[in-house]
N, C-alpha and C positions, 0 to 999 in steps of 0.2 A: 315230160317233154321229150318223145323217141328221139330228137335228135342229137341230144346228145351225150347217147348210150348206144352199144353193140351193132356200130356202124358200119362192120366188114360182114354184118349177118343180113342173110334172109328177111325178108319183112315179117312172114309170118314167127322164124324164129326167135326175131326180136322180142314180139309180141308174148313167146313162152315165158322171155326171161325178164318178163316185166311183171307176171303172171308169178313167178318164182320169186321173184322180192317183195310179193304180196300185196301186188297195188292192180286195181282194178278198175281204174282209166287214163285213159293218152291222150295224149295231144301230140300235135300232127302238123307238120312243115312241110307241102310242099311233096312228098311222099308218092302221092298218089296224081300226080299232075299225068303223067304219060302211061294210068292203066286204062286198059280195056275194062268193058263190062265186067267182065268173067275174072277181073283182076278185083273188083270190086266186091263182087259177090264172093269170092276166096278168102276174101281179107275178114269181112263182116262174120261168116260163118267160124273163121277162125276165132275174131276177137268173141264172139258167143259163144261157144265152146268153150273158152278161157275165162269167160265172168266178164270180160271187158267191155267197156264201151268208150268210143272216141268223143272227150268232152269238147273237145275245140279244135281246130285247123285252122292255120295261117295260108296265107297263100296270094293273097290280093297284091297284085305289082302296085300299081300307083296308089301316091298318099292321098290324104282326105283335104292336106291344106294347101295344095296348089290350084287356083281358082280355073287356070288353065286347062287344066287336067283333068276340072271334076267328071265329064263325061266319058273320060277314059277309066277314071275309079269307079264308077255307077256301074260300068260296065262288068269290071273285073266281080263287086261282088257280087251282079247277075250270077255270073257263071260260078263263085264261088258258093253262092246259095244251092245251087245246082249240084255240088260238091258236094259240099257238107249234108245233104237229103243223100246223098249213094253212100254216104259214110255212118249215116243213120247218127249225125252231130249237129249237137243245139245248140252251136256256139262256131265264130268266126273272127280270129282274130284280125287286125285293121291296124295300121299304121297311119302319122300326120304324114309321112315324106318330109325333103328335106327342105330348109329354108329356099326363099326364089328372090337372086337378086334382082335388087330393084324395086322389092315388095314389104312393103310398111310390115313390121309383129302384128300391125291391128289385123293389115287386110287379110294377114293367113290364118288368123286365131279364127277371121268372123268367115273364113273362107270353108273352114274345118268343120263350124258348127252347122254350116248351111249343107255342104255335104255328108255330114253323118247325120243331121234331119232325112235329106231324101233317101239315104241309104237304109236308114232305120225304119222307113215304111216299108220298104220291099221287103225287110229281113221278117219284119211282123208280118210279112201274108202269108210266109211259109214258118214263122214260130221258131226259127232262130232269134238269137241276140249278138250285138258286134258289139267287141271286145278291144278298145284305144290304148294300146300300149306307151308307155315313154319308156325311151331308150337315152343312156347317159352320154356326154361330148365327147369322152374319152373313144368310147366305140365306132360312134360316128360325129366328128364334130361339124359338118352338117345337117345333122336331124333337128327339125323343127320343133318337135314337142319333148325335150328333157326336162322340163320341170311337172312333178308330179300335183302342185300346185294348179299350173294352170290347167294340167288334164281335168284334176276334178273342176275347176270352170268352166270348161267348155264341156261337157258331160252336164254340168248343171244346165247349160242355154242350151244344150241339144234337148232336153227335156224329155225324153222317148224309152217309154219301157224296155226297147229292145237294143239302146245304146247303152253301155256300161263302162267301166274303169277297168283294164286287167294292171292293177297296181306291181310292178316289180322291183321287189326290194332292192336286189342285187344292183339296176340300174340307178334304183335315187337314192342309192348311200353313196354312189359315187357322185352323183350331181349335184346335190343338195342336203341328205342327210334327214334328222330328224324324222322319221320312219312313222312311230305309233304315232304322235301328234295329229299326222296327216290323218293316219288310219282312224282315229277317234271322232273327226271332226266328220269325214265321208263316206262312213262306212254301206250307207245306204245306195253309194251310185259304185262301190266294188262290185265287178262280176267274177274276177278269179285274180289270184295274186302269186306272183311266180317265186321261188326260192332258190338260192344261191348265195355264198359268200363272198365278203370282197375281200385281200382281193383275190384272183384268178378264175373266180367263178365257180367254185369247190363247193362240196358237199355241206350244210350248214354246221355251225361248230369247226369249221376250219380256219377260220377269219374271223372279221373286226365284230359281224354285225351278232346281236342276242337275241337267235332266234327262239331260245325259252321264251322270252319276255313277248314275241312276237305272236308265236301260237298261243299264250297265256290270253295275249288281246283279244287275238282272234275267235277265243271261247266266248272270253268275256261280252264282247259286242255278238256274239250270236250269227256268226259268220254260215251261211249256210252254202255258201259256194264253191269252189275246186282252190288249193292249194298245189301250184305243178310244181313239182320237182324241176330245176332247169340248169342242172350242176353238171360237172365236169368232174367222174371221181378220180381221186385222187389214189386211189390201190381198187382192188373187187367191183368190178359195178355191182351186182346185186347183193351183196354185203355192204357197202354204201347206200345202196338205197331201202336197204333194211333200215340200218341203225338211222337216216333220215325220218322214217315211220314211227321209230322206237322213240327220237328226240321228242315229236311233237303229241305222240300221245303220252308220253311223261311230264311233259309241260302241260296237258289237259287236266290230268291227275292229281297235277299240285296248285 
């Protein structure tokens, strides 16, 4: 997750030393909102040059759960579909937004699934998938969607091959906890799951959570999707995001 790593660098330099810690796809924030064509086509030639490809981009202003607003999110991910094809990326990340007072948990939960339904057609004309993050209270205590519970819910009533779960640890050890349980019960509606420890949001092995035990699961159930880096190191970035690579294929090995 380029964002947060070698953030006083060049875009394309970043891209070297992401290259150089031996990982061979990105994810994307927002990065690319104000380039030109020719910004576009620089970036793509670089990341191919380098082995890389962009598996996912954030970027969508408004949530999915405010019923208000759905045709201002419809919109955004118009144009983030638009994006993510210049980015040559099969994947888009999506937020609920935050609670709306005066508005029932029912109305935004059923507000959520009725716009990531009409969302997830458009994404399937062009062969992307949106990607429903939960984010924990602590970070934003009003974010509508922190339990990773109800995400796989409303993921289950959105019912659309191209709507999935980007499960993040780092977030629901802080909300809620109990981590692989979730992971075992839903593993069929993850599309990518982010890493990070709690607390401070450090490189895995720095904190509470067992990410052995996590990528062990992750073999186990036949996880065939992106695991992003989303850590904050704490000495070397790309010596941290080494020894991140080195964690989870030695947990594959045992």
């Amino acid at each position: 997750m380029l964002w947060t790593v070698f953030r006083d660098s060049p875009f394309e330099e970043r891209l070297g030393k992401i290259a150089e810690a031996g990982y061979a796809h990105v994810e994307l924030v927002n990065e690319s909102r104000t380039w030109s064509d020719a910004d576009f086509t620089r970036a793509n030639r670089r990341k191919r040059n380098l082995g890389i490809t962009f598996d996912a981009t954030a970027g969508v202003r408004n949530g999915a759960a405010n019923p208000s607003k759905r045709d201002a999110f419809l919109r955004d991910v118009d144009e983030m579909l638009v994006t993510a094809e210049k980015l040559e990326c099969p994947a888009i990340i999506v937020l609920s937004g935050n609670r709306v007072p005066g508005l029932t948990r029912e109305a935004q939960h059923g507000a959520c699934v009725e716009s990531l339904k009409r969302a997830g057609d458009a994404a399937e004309k062009r062969d992307i998938t949106l990607l429903l993050e939960n984010v924990d209270p602590e970070e934003n205590p009003r974010y509508f969607l922190t339990s990773v519970a109800e995400g796989f819910q409303i993921i289950g009533e959105v019912n659309h091959p191209r709507v999935k779960f980007l499960y993040d640890f780092y977030h629901e050890q802080i909300a809620e906890g109990n981590l692989i349980e979730k992971l075992e019960k839903n593993i069929e509606k993850v599309g990518v799951v982010h890493i990070a420890d709690v607390p401070g949001r450090h490189q895995p092995g720095a904190g509470e959570i067992n990410y052995t035990n996590i990528f062990r699961k992750l073999a186990a159930l036949n996880f065939r999707g992106y695991a992003a880096m989303e850590f904050l190191p704490t000495g070397d970035a790309v010596e941290s995001l080494r020894a991140a690579r080195r964690l989870a294929a030695a947990a594959i090995r045992t």
